[in-house]
N, C-alpha and C positions, 0 to 999 in steps of 0.2 A: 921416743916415748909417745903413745897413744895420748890425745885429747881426748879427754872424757864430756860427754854432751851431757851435763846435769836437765837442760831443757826435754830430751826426749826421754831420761830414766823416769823423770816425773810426771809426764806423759803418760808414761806406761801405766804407773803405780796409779794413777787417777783413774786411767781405765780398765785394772785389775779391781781395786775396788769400785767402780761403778759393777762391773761385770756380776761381782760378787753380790751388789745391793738389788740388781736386778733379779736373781736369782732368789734372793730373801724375798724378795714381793712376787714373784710368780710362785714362790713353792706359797704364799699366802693366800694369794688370788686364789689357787688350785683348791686350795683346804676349803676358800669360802665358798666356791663353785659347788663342791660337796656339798658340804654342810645349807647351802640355800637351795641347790636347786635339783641336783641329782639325789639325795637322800630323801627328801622327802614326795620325788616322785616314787621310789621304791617302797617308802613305809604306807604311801595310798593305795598302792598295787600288791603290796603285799598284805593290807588290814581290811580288807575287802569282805570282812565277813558280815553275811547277815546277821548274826545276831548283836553285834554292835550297831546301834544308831544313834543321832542324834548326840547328845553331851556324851556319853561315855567314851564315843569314837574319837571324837573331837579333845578329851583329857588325853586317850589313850595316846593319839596321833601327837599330840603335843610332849608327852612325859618321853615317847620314841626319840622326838629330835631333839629335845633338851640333851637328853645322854647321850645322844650320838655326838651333839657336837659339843658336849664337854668332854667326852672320851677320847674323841678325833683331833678338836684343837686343842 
């Protein structure tokens, strides 16, 4: 009869669930990566229009990444 190594099954299980918690915080990191830095370089590239200036651009530009990132996260 096989000796069972309870030391290294727990091992395991500690670095399945690390693996998995790491996973939770990089699919997070990703989402906040979005949501801070690549979305609203698209919503300044893409609201580029002249006839917004000043406060209107600046609600518009704001009310864009509010929804994005309640939509997103």
């Amino acid at each position: 009869m096989e000796k069972i190594d309870f030391g290294s099954s727990i091992f395991a299980l500690v670095m399945f669930r690390s693996i998995g918690l790491f996973q939770t915080i990089q699919s997070f990191t990703g989402k906040l990566f979005w949501a801070l830095f690549v979305f609203p370089m698209l919503c300044i590239i893409k609201a580029k229009d002249p006839s917004q200036t000043g406060i209107a651009y600046e609600l518009d530009f704001a009310r864009k990444v509010h929804e994005f990132v309640w939509d997103y996260l």
